[in-house]
C-alpha positions as CSV (number, residue, x, y, z in Angstrom):
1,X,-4.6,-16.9,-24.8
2,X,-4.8,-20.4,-25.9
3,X,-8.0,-22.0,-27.5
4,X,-8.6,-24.0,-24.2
5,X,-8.4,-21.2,-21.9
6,X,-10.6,-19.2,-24.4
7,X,-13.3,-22.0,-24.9
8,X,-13.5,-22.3,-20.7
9,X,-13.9,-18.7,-20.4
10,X,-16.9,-18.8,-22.1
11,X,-18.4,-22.2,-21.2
12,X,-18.2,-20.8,-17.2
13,X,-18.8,-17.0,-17.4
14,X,-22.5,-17.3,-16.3
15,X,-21.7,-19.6,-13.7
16,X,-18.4,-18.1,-12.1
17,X,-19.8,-14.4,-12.7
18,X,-23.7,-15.6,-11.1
19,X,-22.1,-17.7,-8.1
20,X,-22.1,-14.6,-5.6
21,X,-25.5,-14.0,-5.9
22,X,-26.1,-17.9,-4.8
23,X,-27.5,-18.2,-1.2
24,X,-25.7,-19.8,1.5
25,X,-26.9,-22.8,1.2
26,X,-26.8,-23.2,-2.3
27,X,-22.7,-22.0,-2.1
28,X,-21.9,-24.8,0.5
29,X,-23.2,-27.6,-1.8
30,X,-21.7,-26.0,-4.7
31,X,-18.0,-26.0,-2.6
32,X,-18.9,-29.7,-1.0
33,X,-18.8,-31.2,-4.4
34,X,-16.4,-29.6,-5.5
35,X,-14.5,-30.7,-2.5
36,X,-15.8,-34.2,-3.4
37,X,-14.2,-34.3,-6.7
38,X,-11.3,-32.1,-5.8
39,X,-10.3,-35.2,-3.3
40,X,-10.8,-37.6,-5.7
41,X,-8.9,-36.2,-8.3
42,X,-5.8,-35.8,-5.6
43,X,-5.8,-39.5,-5.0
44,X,-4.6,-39.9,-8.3
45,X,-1.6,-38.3,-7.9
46,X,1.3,-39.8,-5.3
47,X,1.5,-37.0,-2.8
48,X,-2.1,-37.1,-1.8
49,X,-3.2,-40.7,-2.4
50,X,-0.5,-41.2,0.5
51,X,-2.0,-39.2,2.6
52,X,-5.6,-39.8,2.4
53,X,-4.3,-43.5,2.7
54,X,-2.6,-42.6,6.1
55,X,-5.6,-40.9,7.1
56,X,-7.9,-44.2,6.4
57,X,-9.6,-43.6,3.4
58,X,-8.8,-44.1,-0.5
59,X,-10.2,-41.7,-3.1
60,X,-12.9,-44.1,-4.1
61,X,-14.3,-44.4,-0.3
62,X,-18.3,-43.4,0.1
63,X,-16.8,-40.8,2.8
64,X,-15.6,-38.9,-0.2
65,X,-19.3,-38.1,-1.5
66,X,-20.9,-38.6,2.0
67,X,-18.6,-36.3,4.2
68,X,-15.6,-34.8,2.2
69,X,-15.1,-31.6,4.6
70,X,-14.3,-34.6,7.6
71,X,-11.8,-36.7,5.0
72,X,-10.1,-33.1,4.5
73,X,-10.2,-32.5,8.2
74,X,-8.1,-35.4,8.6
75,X,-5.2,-34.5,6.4
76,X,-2.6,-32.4,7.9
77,X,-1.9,-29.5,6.3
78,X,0.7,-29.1,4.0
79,X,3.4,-26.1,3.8
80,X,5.9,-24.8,0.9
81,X,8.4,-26.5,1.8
82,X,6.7,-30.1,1.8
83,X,5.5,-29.6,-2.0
84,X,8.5,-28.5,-3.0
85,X,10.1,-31.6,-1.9
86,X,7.3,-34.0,-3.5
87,X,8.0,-32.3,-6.9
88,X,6.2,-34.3,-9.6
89,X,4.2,-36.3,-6.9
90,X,1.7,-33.3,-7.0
91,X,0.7,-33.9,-10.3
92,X,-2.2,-35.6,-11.5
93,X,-0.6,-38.9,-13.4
94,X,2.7,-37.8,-12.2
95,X,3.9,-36.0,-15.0
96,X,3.4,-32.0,-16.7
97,X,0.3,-32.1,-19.2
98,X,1.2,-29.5,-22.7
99,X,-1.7,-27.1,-21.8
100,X,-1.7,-26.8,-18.4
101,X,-0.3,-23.0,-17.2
102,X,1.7,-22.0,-14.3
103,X,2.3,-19.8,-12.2
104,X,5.7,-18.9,-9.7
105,X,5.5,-17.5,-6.5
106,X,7.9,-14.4,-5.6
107,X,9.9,-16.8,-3.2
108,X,9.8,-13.7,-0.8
109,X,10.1,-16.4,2.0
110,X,13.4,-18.1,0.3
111,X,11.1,-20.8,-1.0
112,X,10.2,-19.6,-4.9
113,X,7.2,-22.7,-6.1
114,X,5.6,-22.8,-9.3
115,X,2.0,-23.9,-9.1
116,X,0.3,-25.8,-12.5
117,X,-3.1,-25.7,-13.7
118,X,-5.6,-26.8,-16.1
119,X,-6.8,-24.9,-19.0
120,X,-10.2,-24.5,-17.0
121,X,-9.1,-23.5,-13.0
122,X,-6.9,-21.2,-15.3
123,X,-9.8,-19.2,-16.8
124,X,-11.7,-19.5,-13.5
125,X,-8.8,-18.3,-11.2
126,X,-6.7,-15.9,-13.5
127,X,-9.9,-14.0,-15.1
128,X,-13.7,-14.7,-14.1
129,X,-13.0,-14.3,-10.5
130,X,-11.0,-11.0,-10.9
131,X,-13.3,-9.8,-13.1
132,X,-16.7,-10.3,-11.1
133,X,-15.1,-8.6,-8.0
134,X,-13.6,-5.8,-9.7
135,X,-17.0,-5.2,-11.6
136,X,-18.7,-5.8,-8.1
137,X,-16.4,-2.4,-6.8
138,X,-17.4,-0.6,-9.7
139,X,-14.9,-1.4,-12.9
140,X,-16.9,-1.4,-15.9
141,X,-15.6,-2.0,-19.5
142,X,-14.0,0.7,-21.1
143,X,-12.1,2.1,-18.4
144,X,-8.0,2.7,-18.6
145,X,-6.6,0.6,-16.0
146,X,-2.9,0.5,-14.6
147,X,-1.4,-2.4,-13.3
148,X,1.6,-1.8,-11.6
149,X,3.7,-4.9,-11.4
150,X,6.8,-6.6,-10.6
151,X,8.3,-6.9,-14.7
152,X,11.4,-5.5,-16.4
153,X,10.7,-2.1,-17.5
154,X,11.4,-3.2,-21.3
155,X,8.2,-5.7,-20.6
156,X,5.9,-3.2,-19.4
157,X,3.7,-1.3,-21.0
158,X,3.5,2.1,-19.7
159,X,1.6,4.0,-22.5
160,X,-1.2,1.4,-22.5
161,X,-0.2,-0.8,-25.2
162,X,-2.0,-1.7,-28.8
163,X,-5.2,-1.6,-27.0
164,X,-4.7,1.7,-25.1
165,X,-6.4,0.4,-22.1
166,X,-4.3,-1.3,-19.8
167,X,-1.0,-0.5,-19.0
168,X,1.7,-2.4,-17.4
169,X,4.1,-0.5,-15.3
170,X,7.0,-1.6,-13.4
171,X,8.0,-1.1,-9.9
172,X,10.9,-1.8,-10.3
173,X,11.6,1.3,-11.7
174,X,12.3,4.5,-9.3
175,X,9.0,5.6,-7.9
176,X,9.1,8.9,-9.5
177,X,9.3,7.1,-13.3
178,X,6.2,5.3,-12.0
179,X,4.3,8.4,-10.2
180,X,5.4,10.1,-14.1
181,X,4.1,7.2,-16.3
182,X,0.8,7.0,-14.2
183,X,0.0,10.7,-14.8
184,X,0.5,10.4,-18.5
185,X,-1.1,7.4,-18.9
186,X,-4.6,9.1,-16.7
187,X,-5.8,5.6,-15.3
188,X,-9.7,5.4,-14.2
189,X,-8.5,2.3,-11.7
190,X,-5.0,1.5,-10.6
191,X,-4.1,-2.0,-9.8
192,X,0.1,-2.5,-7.2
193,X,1.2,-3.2,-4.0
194,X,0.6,-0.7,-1.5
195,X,3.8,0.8,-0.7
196,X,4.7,1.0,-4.6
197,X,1.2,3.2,-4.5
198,X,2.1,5.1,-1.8
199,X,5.3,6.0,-2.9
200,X,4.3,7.2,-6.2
201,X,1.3,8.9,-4.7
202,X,3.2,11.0,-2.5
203,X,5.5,12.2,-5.4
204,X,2.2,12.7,-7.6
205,X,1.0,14.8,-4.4
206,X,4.6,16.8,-3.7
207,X,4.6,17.9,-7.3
208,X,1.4,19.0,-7.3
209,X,-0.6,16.8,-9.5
210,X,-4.6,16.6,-9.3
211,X,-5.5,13.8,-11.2
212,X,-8.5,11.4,-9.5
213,X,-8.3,7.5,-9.7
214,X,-11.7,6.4,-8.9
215,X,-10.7,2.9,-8.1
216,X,-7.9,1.7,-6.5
217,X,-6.7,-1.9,-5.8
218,X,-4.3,-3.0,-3.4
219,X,-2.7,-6.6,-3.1
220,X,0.5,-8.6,-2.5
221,X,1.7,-6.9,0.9
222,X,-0.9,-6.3,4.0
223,X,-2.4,-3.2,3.9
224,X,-2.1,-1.2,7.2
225,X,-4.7,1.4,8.2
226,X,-2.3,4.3,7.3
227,X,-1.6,3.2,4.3
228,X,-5.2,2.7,3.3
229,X,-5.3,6.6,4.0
230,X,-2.6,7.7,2.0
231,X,-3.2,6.0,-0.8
232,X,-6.7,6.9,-0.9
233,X,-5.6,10.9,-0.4
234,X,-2.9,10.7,-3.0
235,X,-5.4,9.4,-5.7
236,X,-8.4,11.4,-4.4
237,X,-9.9,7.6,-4.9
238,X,-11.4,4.6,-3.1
239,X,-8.9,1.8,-2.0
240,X,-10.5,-1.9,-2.5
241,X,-8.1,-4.9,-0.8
242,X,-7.2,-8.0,-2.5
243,X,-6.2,-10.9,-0.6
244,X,-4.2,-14.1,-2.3
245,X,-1.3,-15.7,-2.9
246,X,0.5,-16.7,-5.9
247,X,-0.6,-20.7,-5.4
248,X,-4.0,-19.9,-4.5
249,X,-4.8,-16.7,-6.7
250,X,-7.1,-14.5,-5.3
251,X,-8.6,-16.1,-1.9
252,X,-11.1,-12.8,-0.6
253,X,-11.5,-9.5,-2.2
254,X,-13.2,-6.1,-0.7
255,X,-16.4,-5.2,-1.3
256,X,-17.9,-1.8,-1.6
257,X,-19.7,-2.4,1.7
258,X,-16.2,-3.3,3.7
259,X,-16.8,-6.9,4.0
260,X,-13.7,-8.5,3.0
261,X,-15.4,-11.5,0.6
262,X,-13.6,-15.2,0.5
263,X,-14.2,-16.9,-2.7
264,X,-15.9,-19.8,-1.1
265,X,-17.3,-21.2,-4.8
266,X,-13.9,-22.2,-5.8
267,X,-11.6,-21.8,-2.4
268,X,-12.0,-23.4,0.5
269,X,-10.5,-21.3,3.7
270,X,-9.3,-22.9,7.3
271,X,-8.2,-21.1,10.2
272,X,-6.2,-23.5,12.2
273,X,-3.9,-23.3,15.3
274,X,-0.3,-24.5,15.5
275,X,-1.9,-28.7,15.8
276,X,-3.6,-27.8,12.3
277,X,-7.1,-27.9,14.5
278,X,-9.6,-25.7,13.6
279,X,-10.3,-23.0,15.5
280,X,-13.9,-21.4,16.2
281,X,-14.8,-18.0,13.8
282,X,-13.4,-14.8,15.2
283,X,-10.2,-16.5,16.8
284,X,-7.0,-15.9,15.3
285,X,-5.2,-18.4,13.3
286,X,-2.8,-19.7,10.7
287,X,-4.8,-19.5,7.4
288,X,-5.1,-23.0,5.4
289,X,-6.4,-22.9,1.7
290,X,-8.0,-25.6,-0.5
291,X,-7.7,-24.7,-3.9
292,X,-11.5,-26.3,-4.9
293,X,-11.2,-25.9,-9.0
294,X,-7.5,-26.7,-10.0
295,X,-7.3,-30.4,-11.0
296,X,-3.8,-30.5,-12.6
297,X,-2.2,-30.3,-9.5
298,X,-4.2,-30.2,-6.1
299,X,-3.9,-28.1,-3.2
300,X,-5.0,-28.9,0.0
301,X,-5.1,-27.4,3.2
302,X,-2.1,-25.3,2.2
303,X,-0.4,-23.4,4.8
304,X,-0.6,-19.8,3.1
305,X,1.9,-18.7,5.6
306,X,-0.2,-15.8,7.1
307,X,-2.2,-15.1,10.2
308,X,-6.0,-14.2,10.3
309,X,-9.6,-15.1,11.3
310,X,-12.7,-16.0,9.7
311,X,-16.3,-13.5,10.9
312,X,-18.9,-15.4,11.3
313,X,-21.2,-12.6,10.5
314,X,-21.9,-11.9,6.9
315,X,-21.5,-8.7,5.1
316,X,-24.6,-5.8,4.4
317,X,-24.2,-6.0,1.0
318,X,-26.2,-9.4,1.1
319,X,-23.3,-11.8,-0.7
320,X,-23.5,-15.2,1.0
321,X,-19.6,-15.4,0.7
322,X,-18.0,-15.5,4.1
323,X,-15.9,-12.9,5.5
324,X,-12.2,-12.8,6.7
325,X,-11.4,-10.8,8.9
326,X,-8.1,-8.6,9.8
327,X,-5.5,-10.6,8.2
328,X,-2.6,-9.6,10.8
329,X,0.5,-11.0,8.7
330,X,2.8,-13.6,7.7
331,X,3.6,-16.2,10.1
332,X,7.3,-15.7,9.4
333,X,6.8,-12.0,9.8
334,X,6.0,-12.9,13.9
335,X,8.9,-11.5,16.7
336,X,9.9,-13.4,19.4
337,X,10.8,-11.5,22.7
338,X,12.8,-12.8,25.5
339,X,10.0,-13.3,27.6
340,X,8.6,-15.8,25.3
341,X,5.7,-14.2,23.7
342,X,5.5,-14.1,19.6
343,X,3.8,-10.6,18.4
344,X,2.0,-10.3,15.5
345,X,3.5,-7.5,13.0
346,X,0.4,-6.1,13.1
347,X,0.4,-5.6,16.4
348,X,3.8,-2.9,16.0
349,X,2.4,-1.1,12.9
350,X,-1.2,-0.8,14.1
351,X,0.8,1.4,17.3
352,X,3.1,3.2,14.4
353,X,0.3,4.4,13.0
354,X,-0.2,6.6,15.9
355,X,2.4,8.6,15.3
356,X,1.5,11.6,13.5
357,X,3.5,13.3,10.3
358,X,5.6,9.6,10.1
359,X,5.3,9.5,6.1
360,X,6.7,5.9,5.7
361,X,8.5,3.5,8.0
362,X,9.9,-0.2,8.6
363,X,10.7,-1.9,11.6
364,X,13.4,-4.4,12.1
365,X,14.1,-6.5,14.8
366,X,17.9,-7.0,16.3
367,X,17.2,-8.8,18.9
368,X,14.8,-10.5,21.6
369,X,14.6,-6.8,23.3
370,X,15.5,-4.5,20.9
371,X,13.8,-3.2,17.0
372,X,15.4,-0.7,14.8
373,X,12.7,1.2,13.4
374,X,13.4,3.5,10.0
375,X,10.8,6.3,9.2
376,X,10.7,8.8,6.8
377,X,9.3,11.9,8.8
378,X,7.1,15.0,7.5
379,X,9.8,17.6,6.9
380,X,7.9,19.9,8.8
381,X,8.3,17.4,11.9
382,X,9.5,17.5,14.9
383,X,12.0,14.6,14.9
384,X,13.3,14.9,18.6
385,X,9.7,14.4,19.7
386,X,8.8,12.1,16.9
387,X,11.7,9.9,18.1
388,X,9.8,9.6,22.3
389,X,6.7,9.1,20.5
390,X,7.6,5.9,18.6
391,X,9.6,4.4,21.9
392,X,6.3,5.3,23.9
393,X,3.6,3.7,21.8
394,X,5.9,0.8,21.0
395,X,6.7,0.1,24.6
396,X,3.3,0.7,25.7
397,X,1.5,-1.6,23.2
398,X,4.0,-4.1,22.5
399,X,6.3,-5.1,25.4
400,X,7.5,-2.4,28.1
401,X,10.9,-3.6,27.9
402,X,11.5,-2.8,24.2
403,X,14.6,-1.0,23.4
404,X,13.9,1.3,20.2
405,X,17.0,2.7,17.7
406,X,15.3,5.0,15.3
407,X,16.7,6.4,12.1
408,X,15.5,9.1,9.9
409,X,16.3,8.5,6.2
410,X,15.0,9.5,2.8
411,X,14.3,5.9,0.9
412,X,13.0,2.2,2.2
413,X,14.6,-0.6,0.6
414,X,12.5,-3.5,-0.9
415,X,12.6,-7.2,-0.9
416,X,12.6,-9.5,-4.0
417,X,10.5,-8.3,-6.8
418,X,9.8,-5.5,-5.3
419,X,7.7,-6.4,-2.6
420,X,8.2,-4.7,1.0
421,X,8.1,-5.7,4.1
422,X,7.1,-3.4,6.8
423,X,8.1,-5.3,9.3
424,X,11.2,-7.5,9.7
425,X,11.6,-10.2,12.3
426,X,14.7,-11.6,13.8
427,X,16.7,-14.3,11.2
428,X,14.6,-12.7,8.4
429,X,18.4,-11.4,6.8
430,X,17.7,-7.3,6.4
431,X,20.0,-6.1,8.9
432,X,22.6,-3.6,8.1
């Protein structure tokens, strides 16, 4: 850790770790001027001083301070693909500061982008805002934790490290080396992906092992219901969801109560429809993110890429942080059917999940009418009648005309750095 990063951890600890016990008024001036200087930093830099410049202001106009949420409603949001192409346009002076860290997204999409920040958004983002969630769920100092993450086995850290207390192990190792390195290394709180969890869960659980995680932390894919389940069986433990993105860090995180929490002191969170309007709380949209703290290189009203809503009712554990609700998927993750209509993944695993004794599965779409679904059944199941099952619920729920291949097999493949998609539209290249 660098001395900058170390000086801004503590300068804003009792700030960033107190701002969830704000009230709601008090948190929406704390993220309008941020806003307010966020926007005026991102006119200094040649990507966003056009923009603001085709919207009618400047960074210097009174609007700025008066009104910023209506000067950011006027920009259209931005996607992946747009930054990429603006390159050193994004930063602040136009050019890489020494100091600033990054950070590289999977490129799980085929568009890999590294974001930058300053020393301080880097403490913020990267540490005080994992830490007061995880503390809010019940991680206290002390415990062992296990991260589960998507390194080179000879970078990871299995046995805990000098420390002893966190250790760093690779999915992309076979799931029973990680189900084995988690039971020697007896974590109170396990950090992955869900399906890396559930995989080596279900191995710890086949081979009879009985140790309990406590806590138990899922991010980087959507967690369906089942999954959820499975996990939380396998580890005899509570599962806690964290929502983000590699650009953003973490947006929302899961609260002991349920409430799924957005980080509304230092992101700002738009659901919008396909115009880039915003749409009223509870409706269904493409999720937009303003990254409020990071002024090396500014994000606004970035397309996240995934589809969800915003409650407008607030949580009972009291925090004035707004909730988001079911987040139903990536946008690129949506089929198209002949007859026109787009259907959320969400929609197809939320009527998998009816299906009794199917341990695992992944759908892939061929065509307009037809979806290749590959499940790993209970071996005590009945496959014939597992197989009418999955055409029934998927024809019932999804579109009556679906035409359902299923395949039995023993292994799901994975995506880029290990990441899996549970569902696989048409174009999206796994076919085979």
């Amino acid at each position: 850790m660098n001395g900058a990063v170390a000086f801004w951890l503590a300068a804003d600890a009792l700030p960033v770790l107190g701002a969830p016990w704000l009230d709601a008024d008090r948190l929406r001036a704390l993220g309008r001027r941020r806003l307010s200087r966020l926007l005026r930093t991102a006119g200094r830099t040649g990507f966003y001083e056009a923009r603001l410049r085709e919207a009618g202001v400047t960074a210097s106009s009174l609007l700025v301070e008066r009104d910023p949420a209506a000067v950011l409603a006027g920009l259209a949001p931005v996607t992946k693909a747009e930054l990429r192409e603006a390159g050193t346009a994004l930063f602040v002076g136009g050019r890489r500061r020494s100091g600033w860290r990054s950070s590289t997204s999977s490129g799980s999409t085929g568009e890999p982008f590294r974001v930058y920040y300053d020393p301080r958004a880097w403490a913020t983002l990267k540490v005080l805002v994992k830490l007061r969630a995880r503390r809010r769920c019940g991680l206290e100092v002390g415990h062992r934790v296990a991260l589960l993450d998507a390194v080179p086995p000879v970078d990871a850290s299995p046995d805990g490290g000098p420390a002893g207390r966190v250790a760093r192990i690779s999915v992309l190792q076979p799931p029973e080396v990680v189900a084995a390195q988690l039971a020697a290394f007896m974590p109170d709180a396990v950090y992955g992906p869900p399906s890396a969890l559930r995989e080596a869960g279900a191995i710890l659980q086949g081979g009879g092992a009985r140790f309990r995680v406590p806590l138990i932390f899922t991010s980087g894919e959507l967690l369906h219901p089942g999954a959820r389940a499975a996990i939380s069986r396998a580890f005899q433990g509570r599962v806690f969801d964290v929502y983000g993105s590699s650009e953003t860090k973490e947006i929302a995180w899961e609260c002991p109560a349920g409430g799924m929490h957005v980080n509304a002191d230092v992101v700002r969170v738009e659901i919008v429809d396909e115009d880039g309007r915003s749409v009223p709380d509870g409706v269904e949209g493409q999720i937009v993110v303003t990254s409020l703290v990071n002024h090396a290189m500014p994000l606004l009203r970035y397309r996240v890429g995934d589809r969800g809503s915003l409650l407008p009712s607030r949580c009972e554990c009291g925090l004035a942080f707004p909730l988001l609700g079911v987040v139903t998927g990536r946008e690129a993750d949506m089929l198209e059917l002949q007859d026109g209509r787009r259907v959320s993944p969400y929609a197809l695993t939320c009527a998998l999940e009816r299906v009794g004794q199917v341990l695992r599965y992944q759908i892939t779409q061929l065509d307009p009418v037809r979806v290749r679904v590959r499940a790993i059944p209970h071996p005590d199941a009945d496959r014939a009648a597992m197989a009418e099952h999955i055409r029934a619920v998927l024809r019932t729920e999804v579109a009556p005309f679906l035409e359902v291949e299923i395949e039995y097999v023993d292994r799901l493949a994975h995506g880029p750095r290990a990441k899996f998609r549970v569902v696989e539209p048409l174009g999206s290249g796994a076919r085979g």
